[in-house]
GUDO-697301 format. One record per residue (C-alpha): residue number from 0; residue in three letters; x, y, z. Coordinates in pm, 1 decimal. Example, Ala and Ser with C-alpha at 12.3 -4.5 7.8 and 13.67 -1.06 7.14 Angstrom:
2
0;ALA;1230.0;-450.0;780.0
1;SER;1367.0;-106.0;714.0
***
This chain:
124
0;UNK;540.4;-30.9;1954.1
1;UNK;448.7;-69.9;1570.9
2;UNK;129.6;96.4;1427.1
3;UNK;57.6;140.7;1093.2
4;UNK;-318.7;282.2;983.2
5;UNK;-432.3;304.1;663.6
6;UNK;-689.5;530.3;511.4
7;UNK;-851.7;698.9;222.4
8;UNK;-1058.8;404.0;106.8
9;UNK;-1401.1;380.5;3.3
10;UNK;-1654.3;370.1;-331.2
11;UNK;-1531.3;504.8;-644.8
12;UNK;-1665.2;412.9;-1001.4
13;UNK;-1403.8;264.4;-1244.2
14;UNK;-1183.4;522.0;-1407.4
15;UNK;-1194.5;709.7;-1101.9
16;UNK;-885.5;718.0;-837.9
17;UNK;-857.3;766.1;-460.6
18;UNK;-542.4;794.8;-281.8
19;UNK;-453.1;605.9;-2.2
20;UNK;-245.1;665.0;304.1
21;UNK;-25.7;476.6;576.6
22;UNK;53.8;676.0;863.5
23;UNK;324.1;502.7;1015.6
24;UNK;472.7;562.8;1408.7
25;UNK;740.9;384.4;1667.6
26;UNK;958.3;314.5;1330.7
27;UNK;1179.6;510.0;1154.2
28;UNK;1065.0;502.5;717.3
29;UNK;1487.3;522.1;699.9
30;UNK;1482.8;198.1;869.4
31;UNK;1179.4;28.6;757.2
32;UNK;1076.9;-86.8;379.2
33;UNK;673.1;-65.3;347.7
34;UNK;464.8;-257.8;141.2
35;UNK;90.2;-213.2;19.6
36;UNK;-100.0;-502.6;-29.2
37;UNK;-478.6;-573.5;-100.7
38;UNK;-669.6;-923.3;-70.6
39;UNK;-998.3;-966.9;-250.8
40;UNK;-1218.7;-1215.1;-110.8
41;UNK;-1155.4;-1588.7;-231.6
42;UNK;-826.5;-1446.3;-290.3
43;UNK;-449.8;-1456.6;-219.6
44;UNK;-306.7;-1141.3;-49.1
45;UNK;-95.9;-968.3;-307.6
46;UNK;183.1;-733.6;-330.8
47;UNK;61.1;-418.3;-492.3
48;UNK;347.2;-181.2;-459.5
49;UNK;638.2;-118.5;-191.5
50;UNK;934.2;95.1;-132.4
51;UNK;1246.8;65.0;8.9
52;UNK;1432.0;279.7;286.2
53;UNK;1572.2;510.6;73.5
54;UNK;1217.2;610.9;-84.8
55;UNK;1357.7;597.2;-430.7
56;UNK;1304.3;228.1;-527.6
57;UNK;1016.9;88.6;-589.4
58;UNK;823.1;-196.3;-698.1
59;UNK;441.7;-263.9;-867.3
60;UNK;237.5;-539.3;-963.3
61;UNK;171.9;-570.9;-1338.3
62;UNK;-200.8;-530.7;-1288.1
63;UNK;-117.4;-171.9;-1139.6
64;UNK;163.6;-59.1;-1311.3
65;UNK;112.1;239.0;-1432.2
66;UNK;-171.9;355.1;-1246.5
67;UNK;-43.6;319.5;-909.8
68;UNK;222.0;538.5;-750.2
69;UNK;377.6;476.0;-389.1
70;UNK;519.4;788.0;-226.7
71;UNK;627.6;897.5;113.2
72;UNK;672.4;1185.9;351.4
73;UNK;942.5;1116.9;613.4
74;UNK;767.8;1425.9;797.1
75;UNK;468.7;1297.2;856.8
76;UNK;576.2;953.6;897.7
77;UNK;338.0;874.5;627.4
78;UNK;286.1;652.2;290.7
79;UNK;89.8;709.4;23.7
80;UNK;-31.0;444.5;-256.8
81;UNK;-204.8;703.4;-559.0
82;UNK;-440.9;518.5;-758.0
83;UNK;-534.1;613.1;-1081.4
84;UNK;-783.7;452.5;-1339.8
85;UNK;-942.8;214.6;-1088.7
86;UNK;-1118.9;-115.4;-1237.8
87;UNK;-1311.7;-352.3;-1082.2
88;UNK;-1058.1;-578.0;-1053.0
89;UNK;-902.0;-356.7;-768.5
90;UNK;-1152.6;-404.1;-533.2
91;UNK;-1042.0;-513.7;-214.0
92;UNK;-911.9;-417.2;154.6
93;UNK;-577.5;-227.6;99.3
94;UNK;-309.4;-302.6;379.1
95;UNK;42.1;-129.0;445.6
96;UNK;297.8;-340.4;579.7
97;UNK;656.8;-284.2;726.6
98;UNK;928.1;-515.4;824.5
99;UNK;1269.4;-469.4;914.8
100;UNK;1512.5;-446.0;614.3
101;UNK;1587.8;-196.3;321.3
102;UNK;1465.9;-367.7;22.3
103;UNK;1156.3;-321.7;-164.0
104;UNK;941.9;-657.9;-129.7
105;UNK;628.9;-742.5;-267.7
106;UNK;645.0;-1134.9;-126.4
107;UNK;388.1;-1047.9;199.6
108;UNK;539.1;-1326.5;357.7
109;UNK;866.4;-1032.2;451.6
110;UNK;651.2;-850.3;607.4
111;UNK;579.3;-875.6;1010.7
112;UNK;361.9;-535.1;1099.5
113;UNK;19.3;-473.5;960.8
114;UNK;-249.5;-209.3;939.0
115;UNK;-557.2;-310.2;984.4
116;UNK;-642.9;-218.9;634.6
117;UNK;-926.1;37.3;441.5
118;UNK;-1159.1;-131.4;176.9
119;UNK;-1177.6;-16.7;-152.0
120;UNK;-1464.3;-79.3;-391.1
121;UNK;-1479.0;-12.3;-754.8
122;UNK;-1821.9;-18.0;-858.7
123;UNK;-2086.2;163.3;-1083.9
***
């Protein structure tokens, strides 16, 4: 009933920036907060940025703050996570998440629909 697919990943050398995009369907963005998250091998899954039902609030990790931006376009049922100044560091697969509630989250543990995610590599 849920499906949320990501894309725009793929290799980019550091300082560069590649925009990402959820397209969502059988959920209403009104209805539904989303999440993007990213896990790095050996490593945790971690909130990266999300945004509520109202698209105005938003929340970001400290490592991307200020170099990522979440948006969305209730007309094409879609999400975008902008990405700006890319390091190293950011390499990893890149999921978008939804779950049923209005807040912005970036706990994954909220979240109960996944993508199946896009790598990302940051790399000379």
């Amino acid at each position: 009933q849920w499906q949320l697919v990501e894309s725009g990943g793929g290799l980019v050398q550091p300082g560069g920036s590649l925009t990402l995009s959820c397209l969502v369907s059988g959920f209403s963005l009104d209805s539904y907060a989303i999440g993007w998250f990213r896990q790095a091998p050996g490593k945790e899954r971690e909130g990266v940025s999300s945004i509520d039902t109202s698209g105005t609030n938003t929340d970001y990790a400290d490592s991307v703050k200020g170099r990522f931006k979440i948006s969305r376009d209730t007309a094409k049922n879609t999400v975008y996570l902008q990405m700006y100044s890319l390091k190293p560091a950011d390499t990893a697969v890149y999921y978008c998440a939804t779950y049923y509630g209005w807040d912005s989250s970036l706990n994954y543990r909220d979240y109960d629909y996944w993508g199946q995610g896009t790598q990302v590599i940051v790399s000379s």
